[in-house]
N, C-alpha and C positions, 0 to 999 in steps of 0.2 A: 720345607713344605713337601709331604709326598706325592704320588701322583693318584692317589685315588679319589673319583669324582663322584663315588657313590655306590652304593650297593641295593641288587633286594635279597631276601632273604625268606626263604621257603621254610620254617620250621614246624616239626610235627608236634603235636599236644603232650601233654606228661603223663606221670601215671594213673589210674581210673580205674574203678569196678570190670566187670566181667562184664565184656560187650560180646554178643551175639550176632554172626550175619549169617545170612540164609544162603547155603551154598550153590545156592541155585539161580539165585537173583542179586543178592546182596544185597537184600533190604536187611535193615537192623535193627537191635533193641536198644533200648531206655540205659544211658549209662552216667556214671557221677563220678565228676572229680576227687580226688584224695587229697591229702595235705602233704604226701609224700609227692604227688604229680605237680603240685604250687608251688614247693622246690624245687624241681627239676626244673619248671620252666624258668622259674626267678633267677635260677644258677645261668640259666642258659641267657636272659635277658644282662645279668652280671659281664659274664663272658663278652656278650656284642658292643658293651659300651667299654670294655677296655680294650678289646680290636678296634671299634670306627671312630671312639668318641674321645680316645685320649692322645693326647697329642704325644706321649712316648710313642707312642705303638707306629709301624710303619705303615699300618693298614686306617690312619686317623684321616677323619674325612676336615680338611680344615677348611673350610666354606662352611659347612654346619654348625647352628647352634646348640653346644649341649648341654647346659646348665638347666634353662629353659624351653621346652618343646617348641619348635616355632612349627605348627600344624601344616604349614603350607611346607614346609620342608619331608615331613618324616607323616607316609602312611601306612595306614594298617587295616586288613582284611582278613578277617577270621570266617572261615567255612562252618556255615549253620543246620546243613545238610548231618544224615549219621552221628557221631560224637560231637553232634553241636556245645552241646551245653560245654562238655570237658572242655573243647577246644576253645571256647570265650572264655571259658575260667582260664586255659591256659596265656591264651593271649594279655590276659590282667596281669598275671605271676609275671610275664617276661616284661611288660613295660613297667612293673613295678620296681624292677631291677634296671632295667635299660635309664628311665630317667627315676632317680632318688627325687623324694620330698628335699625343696627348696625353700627357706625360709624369703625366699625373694621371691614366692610367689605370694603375689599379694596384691590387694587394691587398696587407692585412698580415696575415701570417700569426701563427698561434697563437705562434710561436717569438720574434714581433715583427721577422721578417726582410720587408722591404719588396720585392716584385716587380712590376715595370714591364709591362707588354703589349709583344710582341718589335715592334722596327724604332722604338724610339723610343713606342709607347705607341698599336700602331695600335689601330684602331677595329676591331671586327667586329662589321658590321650583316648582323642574317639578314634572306635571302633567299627567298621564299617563289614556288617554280618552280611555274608551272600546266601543267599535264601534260594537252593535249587529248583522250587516254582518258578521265580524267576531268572536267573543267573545261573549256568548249570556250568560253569568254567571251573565249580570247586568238589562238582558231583555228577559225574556225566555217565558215570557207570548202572545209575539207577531207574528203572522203565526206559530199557532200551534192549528192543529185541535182538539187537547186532549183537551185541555184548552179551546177550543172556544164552545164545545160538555159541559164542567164541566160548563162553563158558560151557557149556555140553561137547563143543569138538575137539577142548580140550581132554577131558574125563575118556575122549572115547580113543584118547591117541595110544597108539603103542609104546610112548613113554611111559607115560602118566598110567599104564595100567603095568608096564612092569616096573616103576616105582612100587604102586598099592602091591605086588605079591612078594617087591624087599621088604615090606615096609609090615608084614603079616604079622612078626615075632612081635615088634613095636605094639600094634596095637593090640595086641592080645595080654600084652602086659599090662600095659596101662587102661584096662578096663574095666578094674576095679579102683581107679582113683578117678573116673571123672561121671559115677554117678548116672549113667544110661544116658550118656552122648552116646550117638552111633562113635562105632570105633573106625572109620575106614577114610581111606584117604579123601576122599571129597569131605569129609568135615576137619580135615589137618588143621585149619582157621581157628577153629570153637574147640580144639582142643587143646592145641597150646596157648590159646586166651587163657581156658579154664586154670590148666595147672599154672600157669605163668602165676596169675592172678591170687589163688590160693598161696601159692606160695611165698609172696609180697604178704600177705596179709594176713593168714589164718597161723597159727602157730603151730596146732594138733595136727593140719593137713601138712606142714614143712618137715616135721618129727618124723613122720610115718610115710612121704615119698622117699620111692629108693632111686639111689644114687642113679643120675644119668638119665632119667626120664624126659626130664623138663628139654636135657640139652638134644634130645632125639626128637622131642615134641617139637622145638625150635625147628631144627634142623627139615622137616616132613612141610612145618608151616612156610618156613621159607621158598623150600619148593611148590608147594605148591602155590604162594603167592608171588610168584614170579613167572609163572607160567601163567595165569590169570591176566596181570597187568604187566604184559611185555607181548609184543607181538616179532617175529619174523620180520614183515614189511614197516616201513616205517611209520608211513600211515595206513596201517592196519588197524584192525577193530581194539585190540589187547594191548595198545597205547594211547588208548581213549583218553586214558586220565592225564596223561603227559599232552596230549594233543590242545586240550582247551585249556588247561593252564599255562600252556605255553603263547599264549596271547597276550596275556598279562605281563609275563617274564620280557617278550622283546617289546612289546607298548612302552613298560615301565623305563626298558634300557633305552630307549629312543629319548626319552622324556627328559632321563636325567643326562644324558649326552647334548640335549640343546641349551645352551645356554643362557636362554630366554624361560623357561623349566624351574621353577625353585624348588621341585622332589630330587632328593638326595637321598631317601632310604625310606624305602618299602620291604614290609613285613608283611607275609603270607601266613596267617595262619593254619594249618589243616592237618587232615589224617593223612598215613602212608603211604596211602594209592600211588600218588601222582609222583613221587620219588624213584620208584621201580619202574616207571616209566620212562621217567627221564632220562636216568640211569644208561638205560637201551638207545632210547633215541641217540643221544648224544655219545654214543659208541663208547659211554667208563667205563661198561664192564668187560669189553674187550681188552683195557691196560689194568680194569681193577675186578674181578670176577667177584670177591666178597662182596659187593655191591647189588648183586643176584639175591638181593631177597629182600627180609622187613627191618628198616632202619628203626632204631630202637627210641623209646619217649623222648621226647627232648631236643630230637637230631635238630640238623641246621644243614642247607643248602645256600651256598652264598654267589653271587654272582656279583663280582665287583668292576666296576667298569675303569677303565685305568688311562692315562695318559700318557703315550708311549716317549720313551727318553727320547731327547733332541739326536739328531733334527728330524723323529720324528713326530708327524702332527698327529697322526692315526690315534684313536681312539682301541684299547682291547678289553676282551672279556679274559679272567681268571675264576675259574669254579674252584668253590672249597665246598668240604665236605665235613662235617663234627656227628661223627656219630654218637648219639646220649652226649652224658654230663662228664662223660672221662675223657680224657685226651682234649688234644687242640685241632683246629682245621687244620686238614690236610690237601695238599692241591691237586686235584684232578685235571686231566687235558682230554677237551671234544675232540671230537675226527680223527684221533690218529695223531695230533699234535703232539708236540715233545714242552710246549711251552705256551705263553699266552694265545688266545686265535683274536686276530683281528676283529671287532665288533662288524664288520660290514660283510664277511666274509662268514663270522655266524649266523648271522640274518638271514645273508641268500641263501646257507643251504638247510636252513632249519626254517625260513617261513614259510612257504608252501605249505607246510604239513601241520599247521596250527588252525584250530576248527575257531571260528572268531563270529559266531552268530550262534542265534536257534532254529534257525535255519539250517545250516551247516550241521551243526549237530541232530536236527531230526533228519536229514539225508543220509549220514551217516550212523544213526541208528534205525534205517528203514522205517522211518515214519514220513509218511508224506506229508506235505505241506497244509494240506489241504484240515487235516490232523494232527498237527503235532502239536496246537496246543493240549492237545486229553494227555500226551505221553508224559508233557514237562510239568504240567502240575500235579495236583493231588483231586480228590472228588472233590473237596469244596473247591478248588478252581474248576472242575468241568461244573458245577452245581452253580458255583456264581455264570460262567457262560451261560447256561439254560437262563439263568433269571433275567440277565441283562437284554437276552432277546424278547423276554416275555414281557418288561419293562419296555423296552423299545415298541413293541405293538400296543402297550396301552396307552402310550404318549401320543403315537401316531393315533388313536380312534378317539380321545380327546380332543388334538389339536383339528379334528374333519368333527366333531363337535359343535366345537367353540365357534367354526366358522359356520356352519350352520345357525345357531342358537343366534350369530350376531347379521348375520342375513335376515333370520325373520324377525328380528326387534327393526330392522330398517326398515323394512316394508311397513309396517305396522306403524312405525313414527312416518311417515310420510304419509299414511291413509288420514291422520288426524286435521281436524281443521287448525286454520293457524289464527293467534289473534293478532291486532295490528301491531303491537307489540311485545316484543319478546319474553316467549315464557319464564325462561331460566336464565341466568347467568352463565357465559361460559366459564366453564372449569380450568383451571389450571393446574394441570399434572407435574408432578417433581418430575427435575430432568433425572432423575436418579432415585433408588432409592435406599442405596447405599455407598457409603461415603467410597472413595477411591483408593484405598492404600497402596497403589504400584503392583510391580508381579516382582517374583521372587527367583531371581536363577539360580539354578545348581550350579554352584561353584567348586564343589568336592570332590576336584581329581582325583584318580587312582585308579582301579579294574575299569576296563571298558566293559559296561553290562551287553548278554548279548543281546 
């Protein structure tokens, strides 16, 4: 038996159309998954069940059932914000590989007729979408003026401006392959999307890029996506994205370290944001500096929680890291560590700085309280608030109605004469006048919503 009691697992979406984000805000466009990005993440979902789920591997979780999902064991949270759609498709491709169609999935019916799950006995693991309306722990960079101010003092820094006058020859070449993008470094994002993208997919535009483009477009995009979602202080603005998903990460490892707990593996679905963040917080790129930029389709971030060798009892975290579909995880050390870090010892000096409401995160996107529902949703949630107030005033000038309307029926029945015997029958009202079916708990651990 080994000693791992569980893992979650941070993986980024697969390959996808040409996404768009506004270098200003990072609001984004409409994008579609490929049947090349449903590989990748299938491969990647492949990969996780013969690390956790096979009893060779030393990384095998042997408390867990793998043949059969047991849902209260194993969840999953796909980020619905930005690259939502990709990112649910992706989510599918990996538990399509993580658990295989089993012919033992099946039910028998009252009749004794035996029925299979279609395609061979597939699996359906739900999916649990965080919707940044409400839950912003998997997009918290979007309508938030902190982060949109962190984004401008970036552009105006003395780096970042003699980066854009190295980086002059670059775009001046490649301004004839991407079609009237601005060429300049605040759109580095939308340019190596473009070429990236074309060149996955178009064939006339792979022919016709010249040598080394793509690998300078990478190179500009990196920087400049690392300077965006990484900050200096720890909990600064430009670890936004690492700060609220990292509620999740120590929630989850709390949960499967209790033994009263039956989650043994959590799956994060999302975009790259939150990896460049973490990256920093957790001091990797100080021992892994290639880690300073955009992990590529497919990546995997794994935190496995471990049971330290006799006689100790201590509980530790192990990060691995799989960048894409090539290679195998590699182990990374937090803080400065040469080796596992104590799980209690991560906790204390990385919870503090975990934003764990919406509260919390409209303080630290300078949204006040008093406001911050307008920042976290969209117009139709400021459009339903307007309505629900307007609804609330005509409930209330109804029910100051009814109680009038039913004061002068009283007076009025009491003016009348009475006869010596009673006019009407008393009535009898249902004690109900609908049946009772109980109340319903959410029973579906996983992300604490904020």
């Amino acid at each position: 038996m080994t000693d791992v009691l569980g893992v979650l697992v941070i993986a980024r979406n697969g390959d996808r159309t040409e996404y768009y984000q506004d270098p200003k805000t990072y609001e984004s466009s409409y994008t579609e998954s490929t049947a090349l990005g449903a590989a990748e993440s299938h491969h990647l979902g492949s990969f996780l069940r013969s690390t956790y789920m096979s009893s060779s591997s030393p990384s095998y979780i042997a408390d867990m059932k793998t043949d059969l999902v047991d849902t209260h064991e194993v969840h999953v949270h796909a980020k619905a914000g930005g690259e939502g759609t990709v990112i649910f498709d992706s989510a599918i491709a990996l538990l399509q590989g993580l658990f295989l169609p089993n012919p033992a999935n099946k039910i028998v019916l009252a009749n004794e007729t035996t029925v299979v799950a279609p395609l061979g006995g597939y699996q359906y693991v739900p999916i649990e979408t965080v919707e940044p309306g409400n839950d912003r722990s998997l997009e918290p960079w979007t309508d938030c003026p902190a982060f949109e101010q962190h984004i401008s003092s970036v552009y105006s820094s003395p780096e970042f401006k003699a980066t854009a006058k190295a980086a002059g020859p670059f775009f001046g070449a490649v301004r004839d392959y991407v079609f009237g993008r601005p060429t300049v470094l605040e759109n580095a994002w939308n340019i190596y999307d473009y070429v990236s993208t074309e060149l996955s997919h178009n064939k006339t535009y792979a022919h016709r890029l010249p040598p080394t483009l793509v690998e300078q477009a990478r190179g500009f995009a990196d920087f400049h996506e690392n300077a965006i979602f990484s900050d200096k202080d720890v909990g600064g603005i430009g670890n936004l994205a690492g700060r609220t998903i990292l509620h999740t990460v120590l929630n989850s490892l709390t949960r499967i370290a209790f033994n009263g707990d039956p989650l043994q593996f959590l799956l994060i679905e999302t975009s790259y944001h939150p990896f460049i963040s973490l990256f920093h917080m957790l001091e990797m790129t100080k021992e892994s500096p290639e880690l300073a930029g955009i992990p590529n389709y497919a990546s995997a971030l794994a935190f496995e929680l471990r049971r330290g060798p006799a006689p100790e009892d201590r509980d530790f975290i192990r990060i691995k890291f799989k960048n894409g579909t090539n290679g195998d995880f590699e182990t990374h050390h937090a803080f400065g560590h040469k080796s596992d870090i104590a799980a209690t010892e991560f906790i204390y000096r990385i919870e503090n700085y975990a934003i764990t409401s919406q509260k919390q995160w409209a303080a630290a996107c300078s949204a006040g309280l008093d406001d911050q529902w307008l920042h976290i949703g969209t117009q139709n949630a400021i459009s339903s608030t307007v309505f629900a107030i307007l609804a609330a005033v005509f409930l209330l000038g109804m029910f100051i109605l009814s109680k009038f309307v039913k004061s002068a029926r009283a007076k009025a029945q009491n003016a009348r004469i009475r006869l010596a015997d009673d006019e009407v029958s008393q009535s009898h009202q249902p004690q109900s006048q609908y049946p009772n079916y109980g109340t319903l708990s959410n029973v579906g651990p996983g992300i604490v919503p904020f």
